[in-house]
matplotlib code that plots the C-alpha trace (Angstrom):
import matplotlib.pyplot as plt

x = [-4.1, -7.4, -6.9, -8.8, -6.8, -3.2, -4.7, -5.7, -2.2, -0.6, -2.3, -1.8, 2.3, 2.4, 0.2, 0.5, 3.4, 2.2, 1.3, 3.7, 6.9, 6.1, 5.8, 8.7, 11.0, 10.0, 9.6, 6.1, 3.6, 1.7, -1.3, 0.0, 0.5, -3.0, -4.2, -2.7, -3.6, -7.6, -7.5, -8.0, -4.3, -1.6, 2.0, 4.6, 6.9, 9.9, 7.6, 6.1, 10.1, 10.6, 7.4, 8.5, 11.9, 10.7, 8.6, 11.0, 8.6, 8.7, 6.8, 5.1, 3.8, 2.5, 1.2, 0.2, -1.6, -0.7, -2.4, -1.2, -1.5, -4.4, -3.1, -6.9, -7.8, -4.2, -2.4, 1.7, 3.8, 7.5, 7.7, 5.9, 2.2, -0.4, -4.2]
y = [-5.4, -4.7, -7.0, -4.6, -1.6, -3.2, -4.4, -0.8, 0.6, -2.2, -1.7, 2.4, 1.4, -0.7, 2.0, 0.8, -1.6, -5.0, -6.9, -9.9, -7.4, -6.8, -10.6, -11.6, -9.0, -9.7, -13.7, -14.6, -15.5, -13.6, -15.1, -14.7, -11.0, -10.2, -11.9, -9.4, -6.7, -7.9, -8.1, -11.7, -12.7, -11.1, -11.9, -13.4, -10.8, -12.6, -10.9, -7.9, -7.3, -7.4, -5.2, -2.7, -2.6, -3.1, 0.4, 1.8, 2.3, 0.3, -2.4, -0.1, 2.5, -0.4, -3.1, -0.9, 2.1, 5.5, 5.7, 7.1, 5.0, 4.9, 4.6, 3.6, 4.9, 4.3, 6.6, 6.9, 7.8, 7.9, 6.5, 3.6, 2.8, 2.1, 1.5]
z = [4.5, 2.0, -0.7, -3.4, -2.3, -2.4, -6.2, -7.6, -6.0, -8.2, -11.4, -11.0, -10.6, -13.6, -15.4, -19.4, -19.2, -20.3, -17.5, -19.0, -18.7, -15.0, -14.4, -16.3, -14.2, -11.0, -12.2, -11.7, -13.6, -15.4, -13.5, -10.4, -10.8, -12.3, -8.5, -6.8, -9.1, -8.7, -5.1, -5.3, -3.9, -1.0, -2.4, -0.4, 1.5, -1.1, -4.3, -2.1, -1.8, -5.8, -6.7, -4.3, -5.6, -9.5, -9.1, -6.5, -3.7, -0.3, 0.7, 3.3, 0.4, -1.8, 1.3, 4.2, 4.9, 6.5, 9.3, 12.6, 15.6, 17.6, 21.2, 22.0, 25.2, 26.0, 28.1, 27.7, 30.9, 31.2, 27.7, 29.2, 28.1, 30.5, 30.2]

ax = plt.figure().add_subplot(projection="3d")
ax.plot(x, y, z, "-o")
ax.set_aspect("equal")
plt.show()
């Protein structure tokens, strides 16, 4: 998880509500929620839950990134993966 990225994907959700709204609905500070939109804090998975469901997007779409997996230098056979 990048910190600063997770941050700018929370400030684009909230977008021009007042930071105070957002905190007061998913109740947390209004401290606590400007650290996670500045990249200087990771919420708890309890709050990551109550963002995701306040701007009604997973956890997965705010928290983690879309990559693909990298089997690296990994070889699968028989549904069974082997180096």
């Amino acid at each position: 998880m990048n910190k600063k990225r997770i941050g700018k994907k929370l400030l684009k959700l909230r977008g021009d509500k007042p930071r105070e709204e957002v905190a007061n609905a998913i109740k947390i500070s209004i401290s606590a929620l400007q650290m996670y939109e500045n990249g200087q804090r990771i919420p708890r998975d309890e709050i990551k839950v109550r963002l995701a469901e306040y701007y009604k997007a997973t956890v997965q779409e705010i928290f983690f990134e879309h990559k693909p997996h990298d089997m690296s230098g990994s070889k699968v056979l028989n549904n069974h993966e082997i180096a």
